[in-house]
Structures are given as structure tokens and as C-alpha cells.
N, CA, C and O atoms as CSV, one atom per row, in Angstrom:
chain,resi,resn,atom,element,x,y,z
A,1,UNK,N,N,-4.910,25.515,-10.784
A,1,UNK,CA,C,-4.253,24.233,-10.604
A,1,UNK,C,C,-4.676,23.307,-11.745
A,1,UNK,O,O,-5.875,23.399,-12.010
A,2,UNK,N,N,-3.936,22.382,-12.530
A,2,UNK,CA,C,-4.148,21.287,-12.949
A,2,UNK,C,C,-3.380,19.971,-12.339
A,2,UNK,O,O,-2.377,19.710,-11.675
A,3,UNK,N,N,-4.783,19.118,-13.159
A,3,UNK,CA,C,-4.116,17.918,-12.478
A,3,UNK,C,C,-3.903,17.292,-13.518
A,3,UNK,O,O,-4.665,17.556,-14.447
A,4,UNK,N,N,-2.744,16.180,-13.778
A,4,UNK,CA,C,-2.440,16.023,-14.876
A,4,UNK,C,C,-2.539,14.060,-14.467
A,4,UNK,O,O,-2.129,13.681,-13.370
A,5,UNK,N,N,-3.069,13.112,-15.415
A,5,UNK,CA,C,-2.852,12.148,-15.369
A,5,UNK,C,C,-1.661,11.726,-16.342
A,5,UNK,O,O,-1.701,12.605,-17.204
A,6,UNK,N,N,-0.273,10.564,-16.782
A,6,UNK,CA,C,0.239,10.145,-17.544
A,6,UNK,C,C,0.175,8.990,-16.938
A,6,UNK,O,O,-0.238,8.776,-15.798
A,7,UNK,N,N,0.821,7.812,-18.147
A,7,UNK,CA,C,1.122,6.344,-18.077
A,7,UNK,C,C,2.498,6.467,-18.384
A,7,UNK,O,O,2.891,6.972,-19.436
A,8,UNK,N,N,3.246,6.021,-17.498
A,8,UNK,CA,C,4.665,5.863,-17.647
A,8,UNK,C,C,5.031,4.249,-17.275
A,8,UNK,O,O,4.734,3.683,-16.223
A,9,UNK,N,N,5.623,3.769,-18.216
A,9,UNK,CA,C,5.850,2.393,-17.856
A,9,UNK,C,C,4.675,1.390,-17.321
A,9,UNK,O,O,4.683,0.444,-16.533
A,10,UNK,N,N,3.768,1.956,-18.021
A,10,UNK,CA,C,2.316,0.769,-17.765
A,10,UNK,C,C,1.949,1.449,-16.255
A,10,UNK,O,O,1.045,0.948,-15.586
A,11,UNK,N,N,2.622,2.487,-15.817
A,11,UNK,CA,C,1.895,3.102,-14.103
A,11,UNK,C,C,1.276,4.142,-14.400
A,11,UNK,O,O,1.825,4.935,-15.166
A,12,UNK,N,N,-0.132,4.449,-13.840
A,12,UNK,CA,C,-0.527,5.641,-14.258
A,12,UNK,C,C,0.013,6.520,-12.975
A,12,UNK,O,O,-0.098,6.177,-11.798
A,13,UNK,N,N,0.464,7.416,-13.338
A,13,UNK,CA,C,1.004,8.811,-12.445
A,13,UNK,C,C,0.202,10.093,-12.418
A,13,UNK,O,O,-0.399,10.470,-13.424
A,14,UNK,N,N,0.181,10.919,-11.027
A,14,UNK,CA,C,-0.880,12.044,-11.068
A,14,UNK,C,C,0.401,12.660,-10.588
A,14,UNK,O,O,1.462,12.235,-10.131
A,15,UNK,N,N,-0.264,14.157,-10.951
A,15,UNK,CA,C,0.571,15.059,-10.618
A,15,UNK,C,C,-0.020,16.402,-10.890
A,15,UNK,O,O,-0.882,16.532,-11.758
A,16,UNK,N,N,0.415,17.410,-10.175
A,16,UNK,CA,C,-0.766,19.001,-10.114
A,16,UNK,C,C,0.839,19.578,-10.399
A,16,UNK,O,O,1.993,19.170,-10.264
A,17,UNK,N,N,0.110,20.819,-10.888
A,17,UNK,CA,C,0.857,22.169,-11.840
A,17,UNK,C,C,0.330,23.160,-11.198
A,17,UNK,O,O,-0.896,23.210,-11.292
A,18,UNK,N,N,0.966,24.197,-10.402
A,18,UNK,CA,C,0.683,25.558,-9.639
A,18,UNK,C,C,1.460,26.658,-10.191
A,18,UNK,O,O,2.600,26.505,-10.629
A,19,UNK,N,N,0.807,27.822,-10.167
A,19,UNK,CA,C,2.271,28.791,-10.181
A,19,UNK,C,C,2.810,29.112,-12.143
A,19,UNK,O,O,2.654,28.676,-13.284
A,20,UNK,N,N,3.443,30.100,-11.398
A,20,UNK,CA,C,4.188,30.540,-13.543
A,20,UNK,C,C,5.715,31.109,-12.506
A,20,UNK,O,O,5.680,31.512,-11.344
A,21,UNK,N,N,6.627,30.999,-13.172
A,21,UNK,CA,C,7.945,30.961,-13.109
A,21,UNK,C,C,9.398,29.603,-12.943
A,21,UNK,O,O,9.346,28.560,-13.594
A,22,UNK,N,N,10.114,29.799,-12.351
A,22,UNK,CA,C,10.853,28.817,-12.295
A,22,UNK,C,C,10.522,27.413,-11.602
A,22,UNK,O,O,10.253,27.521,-10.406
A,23,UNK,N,N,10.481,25.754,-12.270
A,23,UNK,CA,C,9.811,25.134,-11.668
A,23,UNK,C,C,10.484,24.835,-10.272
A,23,UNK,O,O,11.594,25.229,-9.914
A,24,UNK,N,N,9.471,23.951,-9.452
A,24,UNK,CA,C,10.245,23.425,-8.364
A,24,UNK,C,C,9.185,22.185,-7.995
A,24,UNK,O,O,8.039,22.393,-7.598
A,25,UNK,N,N,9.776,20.840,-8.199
A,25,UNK,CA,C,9.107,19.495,-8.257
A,25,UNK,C,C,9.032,19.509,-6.451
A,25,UNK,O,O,10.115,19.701,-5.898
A,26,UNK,N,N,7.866,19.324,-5.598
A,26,UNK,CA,C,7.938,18.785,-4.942
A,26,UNK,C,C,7.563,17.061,-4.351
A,26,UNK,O,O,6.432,16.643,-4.601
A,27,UNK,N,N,8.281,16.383,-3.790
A,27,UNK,CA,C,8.164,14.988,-3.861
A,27,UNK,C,C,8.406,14.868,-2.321
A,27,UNK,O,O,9.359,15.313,-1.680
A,28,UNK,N,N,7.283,14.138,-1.862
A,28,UNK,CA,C,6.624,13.623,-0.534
A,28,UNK,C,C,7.045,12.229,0.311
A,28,UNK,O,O,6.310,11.333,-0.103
A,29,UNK,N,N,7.785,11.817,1.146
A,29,UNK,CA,C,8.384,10.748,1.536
A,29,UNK,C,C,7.364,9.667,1.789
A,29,UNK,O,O,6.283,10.249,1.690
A,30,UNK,N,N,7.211,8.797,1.977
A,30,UNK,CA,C,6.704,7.024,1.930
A,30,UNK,C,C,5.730,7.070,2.463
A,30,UNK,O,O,6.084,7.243,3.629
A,31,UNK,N,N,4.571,7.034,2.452
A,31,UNK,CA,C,3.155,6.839,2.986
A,31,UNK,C,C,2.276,8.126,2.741
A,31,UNK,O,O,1.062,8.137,2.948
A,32,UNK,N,N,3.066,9.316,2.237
A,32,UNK,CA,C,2.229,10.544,2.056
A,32,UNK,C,C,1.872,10.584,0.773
A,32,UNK,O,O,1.910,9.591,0.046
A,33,UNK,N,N,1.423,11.965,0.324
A,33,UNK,CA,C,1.079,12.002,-0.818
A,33,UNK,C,C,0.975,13.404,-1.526
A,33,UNK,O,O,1.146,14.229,-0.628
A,34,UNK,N,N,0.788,14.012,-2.640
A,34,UNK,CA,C,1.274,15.050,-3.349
A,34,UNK,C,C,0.217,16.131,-2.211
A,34,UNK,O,O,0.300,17.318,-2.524
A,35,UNK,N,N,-0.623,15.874,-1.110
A,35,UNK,CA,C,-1.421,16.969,-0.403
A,35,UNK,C,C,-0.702,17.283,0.458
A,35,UNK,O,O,-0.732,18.427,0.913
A,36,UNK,N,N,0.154,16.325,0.918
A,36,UNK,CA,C,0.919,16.904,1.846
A,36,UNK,C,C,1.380,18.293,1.445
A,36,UNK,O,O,0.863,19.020,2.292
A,37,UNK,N,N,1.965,18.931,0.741
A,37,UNK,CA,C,2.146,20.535,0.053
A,37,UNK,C,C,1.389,21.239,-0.254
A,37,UNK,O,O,1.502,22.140,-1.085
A,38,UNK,N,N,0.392,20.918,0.432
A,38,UNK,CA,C,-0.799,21.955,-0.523
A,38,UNK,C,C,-0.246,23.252,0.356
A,38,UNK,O,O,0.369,24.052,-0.349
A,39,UNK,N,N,-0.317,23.516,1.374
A,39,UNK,CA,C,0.314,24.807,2.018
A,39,UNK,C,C,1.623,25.614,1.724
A,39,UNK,O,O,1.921,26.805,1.819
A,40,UNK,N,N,2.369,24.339,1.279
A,40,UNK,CA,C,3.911,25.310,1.071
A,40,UNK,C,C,3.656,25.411,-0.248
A,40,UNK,O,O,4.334,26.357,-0.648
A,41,UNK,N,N,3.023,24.931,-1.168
A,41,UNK,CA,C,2.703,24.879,-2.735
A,41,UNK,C,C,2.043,26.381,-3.066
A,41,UNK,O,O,2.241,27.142,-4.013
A,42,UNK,N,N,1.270,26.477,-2.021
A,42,UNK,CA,C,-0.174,27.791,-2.187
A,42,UNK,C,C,1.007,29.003,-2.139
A,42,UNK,O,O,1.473,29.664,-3.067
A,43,UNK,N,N,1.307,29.035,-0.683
A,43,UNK,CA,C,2.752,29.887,-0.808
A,43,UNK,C,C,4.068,30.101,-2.033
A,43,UNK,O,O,4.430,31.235,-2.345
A,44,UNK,N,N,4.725,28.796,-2.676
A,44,UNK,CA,C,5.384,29.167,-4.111
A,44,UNK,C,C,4.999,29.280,-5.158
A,44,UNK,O,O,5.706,29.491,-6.143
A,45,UNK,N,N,3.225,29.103,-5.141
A,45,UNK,CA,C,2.863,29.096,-6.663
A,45,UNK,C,C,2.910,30.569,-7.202
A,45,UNK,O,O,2.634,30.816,-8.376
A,46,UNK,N,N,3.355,31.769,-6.086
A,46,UNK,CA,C,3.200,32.983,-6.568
A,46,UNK,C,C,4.346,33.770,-7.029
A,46,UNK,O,O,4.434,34.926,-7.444
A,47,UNK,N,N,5.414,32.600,-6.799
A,47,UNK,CA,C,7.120,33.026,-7.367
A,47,UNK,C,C,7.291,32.018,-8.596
A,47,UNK,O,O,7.751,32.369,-9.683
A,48,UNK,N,N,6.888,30.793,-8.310
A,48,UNK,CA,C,7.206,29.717,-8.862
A,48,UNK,C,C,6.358,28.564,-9.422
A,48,UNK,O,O,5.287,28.331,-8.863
A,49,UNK,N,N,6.850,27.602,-10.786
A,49,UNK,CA,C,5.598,27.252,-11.056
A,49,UNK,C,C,6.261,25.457,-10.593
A,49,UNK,O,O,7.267,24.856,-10.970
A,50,UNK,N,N,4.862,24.976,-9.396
A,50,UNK,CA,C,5.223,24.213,-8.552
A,50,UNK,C,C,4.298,22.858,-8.935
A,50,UNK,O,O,3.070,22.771,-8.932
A,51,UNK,N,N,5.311,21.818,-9.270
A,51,UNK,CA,C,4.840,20.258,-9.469
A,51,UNK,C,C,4.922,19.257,-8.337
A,51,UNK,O,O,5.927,18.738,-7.850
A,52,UNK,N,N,3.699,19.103,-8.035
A,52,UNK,CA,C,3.216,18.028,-6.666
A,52,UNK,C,C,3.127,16.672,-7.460
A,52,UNK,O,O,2.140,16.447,-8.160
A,53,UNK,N,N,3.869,16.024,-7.383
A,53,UNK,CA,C,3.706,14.514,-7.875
A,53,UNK,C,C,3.213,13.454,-6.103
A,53,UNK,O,O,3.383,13.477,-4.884
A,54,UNK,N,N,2.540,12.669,-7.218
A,54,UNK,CA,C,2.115,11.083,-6.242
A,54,UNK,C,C,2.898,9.959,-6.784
A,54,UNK,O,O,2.650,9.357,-7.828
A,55,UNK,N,N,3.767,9.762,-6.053
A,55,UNK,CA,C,4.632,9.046,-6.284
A,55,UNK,C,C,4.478,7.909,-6.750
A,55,UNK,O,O,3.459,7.730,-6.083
A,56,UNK,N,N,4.649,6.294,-7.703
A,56,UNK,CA,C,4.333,5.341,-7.365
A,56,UNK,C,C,3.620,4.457,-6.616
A,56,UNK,O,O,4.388,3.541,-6.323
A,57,UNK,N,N,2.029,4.179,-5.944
A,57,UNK,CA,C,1.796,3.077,-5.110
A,57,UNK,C,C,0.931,4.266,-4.472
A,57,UNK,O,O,-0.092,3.908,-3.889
A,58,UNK,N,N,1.147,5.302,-4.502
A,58,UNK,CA,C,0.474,6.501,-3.420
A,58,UNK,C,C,-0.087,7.278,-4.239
A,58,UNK,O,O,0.072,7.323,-5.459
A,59,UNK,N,N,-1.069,8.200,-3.276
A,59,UNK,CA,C,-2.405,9.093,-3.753
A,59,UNK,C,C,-3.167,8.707,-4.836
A,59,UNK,O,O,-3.802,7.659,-4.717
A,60,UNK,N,N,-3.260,9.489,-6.136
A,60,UNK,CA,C,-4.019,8.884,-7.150
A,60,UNK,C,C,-3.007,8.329,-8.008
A,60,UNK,O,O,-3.104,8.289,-9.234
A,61,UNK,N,N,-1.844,7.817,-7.205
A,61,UNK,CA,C,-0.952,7.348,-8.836
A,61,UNK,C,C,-1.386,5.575,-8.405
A,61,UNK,O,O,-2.049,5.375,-7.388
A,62,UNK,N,N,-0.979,4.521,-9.196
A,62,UNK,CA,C,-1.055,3.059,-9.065
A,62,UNK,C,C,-0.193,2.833,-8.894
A,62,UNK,O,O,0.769,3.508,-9.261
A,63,UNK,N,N,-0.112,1.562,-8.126
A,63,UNK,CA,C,0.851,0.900,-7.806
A,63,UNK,C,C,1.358,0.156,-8.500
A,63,UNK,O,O,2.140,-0.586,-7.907
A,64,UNK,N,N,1.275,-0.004,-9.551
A,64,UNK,CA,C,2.275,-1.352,-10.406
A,64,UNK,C,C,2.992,-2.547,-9.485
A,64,UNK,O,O,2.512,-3.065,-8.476
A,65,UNK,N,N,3.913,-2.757,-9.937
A,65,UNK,CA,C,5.090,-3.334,-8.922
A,65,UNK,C,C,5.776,-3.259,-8.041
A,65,UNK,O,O,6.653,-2.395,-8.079
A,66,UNK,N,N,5.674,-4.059,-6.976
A,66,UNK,CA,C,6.449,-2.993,-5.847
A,66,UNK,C,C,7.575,-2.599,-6.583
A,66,UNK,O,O,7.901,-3.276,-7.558
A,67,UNK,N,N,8.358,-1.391,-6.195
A,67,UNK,CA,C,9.194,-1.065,-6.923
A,67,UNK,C,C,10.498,-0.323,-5.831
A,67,UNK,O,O,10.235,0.401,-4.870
A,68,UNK,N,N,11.537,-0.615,-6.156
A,68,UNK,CA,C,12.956,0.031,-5.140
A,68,UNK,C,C,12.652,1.431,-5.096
A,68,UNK,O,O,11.658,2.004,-5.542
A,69,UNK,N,N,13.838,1.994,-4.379
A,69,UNK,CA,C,13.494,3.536,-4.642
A,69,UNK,C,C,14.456,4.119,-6.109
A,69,UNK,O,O,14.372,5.281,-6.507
A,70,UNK,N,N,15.416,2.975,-6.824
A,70,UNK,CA,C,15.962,3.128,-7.825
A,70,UNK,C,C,15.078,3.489,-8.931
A,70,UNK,O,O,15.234,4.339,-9.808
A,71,UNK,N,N,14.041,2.609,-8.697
A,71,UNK,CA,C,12.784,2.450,-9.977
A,71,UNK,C,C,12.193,3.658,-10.037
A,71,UNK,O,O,12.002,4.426,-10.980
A,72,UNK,N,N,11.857,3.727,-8.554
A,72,UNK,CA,C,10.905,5.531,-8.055
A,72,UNK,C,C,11.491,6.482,-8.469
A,72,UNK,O,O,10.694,7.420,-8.471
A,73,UNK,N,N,12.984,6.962,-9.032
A,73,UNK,CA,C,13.676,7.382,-9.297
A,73,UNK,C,C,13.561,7.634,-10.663
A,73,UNK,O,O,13.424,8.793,-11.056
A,74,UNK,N,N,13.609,6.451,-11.632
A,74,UNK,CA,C,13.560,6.477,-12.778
A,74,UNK,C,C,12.197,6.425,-13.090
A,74,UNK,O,O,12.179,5.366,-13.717
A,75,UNK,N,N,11.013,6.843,-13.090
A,75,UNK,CA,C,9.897,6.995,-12.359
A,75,UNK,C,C,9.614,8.900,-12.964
A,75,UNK,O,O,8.966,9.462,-13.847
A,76,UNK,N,N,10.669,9.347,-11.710
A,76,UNK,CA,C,10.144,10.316,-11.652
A,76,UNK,C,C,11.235,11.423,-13.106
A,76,UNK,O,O,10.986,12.536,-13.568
A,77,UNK,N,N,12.213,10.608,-13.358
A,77,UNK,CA,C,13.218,11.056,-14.136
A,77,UNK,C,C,12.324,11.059,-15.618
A,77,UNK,O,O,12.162,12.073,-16.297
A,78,UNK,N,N,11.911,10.017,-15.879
A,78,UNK,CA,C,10.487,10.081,-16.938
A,78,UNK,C,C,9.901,11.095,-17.336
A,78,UNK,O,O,8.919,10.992,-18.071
């Protein structure tokens, strides 16, 4: 596993790397965070190579600004 820190738009963002083959981003709904997958992650990292992001405001990413889910969007499009 790695964990990867970036700064996107002045937010720092975390995010883990599992797996070798075709990717598959998983992204966690409003109050959770990139652990929520650690189980279904452990399971595709052996077909697939699997990205757990912390979304904006959650887990180890910062919160910047509150932000819409338009922003979270362009966010993760980054």
C-alpha cells in the first residue's frame, strides 16, 4: 500500500494505492472516510489496482472551504 499526500487547490488530499491492474477509484459518502474500504479494497487489490481517496474535510485530507459537492467533484477530477 501507499499513501500518497498532494495539494490541490491549497487542500491537502490523502489517498492509498493497492493492487496492479485496471484502476478502480473508490470514494466514500459524507462523514466516512477512505477506511471505510479497507475490506472490499484487500479483496480488489488482487485483480485491480485500487485508489481509496479522503475526500475534502474528511480522514487525513483538510478541510479548506466548506465546499458543494460540485467543488468535491472538481476536487476529485484534479
Amino acid at each position: 500500500m501507499v499513501i500518497i499526500f498532494i495539494d490541490i487547490k491549497d487542500i491537502k488530499l490523502c489517498y492509498e494505492i493497492e493492487g496492479e491492474g485496471y484502476p478502480i477509484i473508490l470514494l466514500h459518502g459524507w462523514g466516512a472516510n477512505k477506511n471505510t474500504f479497507n475490506k472490499l479494497a484487500n479483496e480488489l487489490k488482487e485483480n485491480f489496482k485500487v485508489y481509496k481517496l479522503d475526500l475534502p474535510g474528511f480522514g487525513e485530507s483538510d478541510i479548506g472551504l466548506p465546499l458543494t459537492v460540485y467543488e468535491v467533484c472538481d476536487y476529485i477530477h484534479e
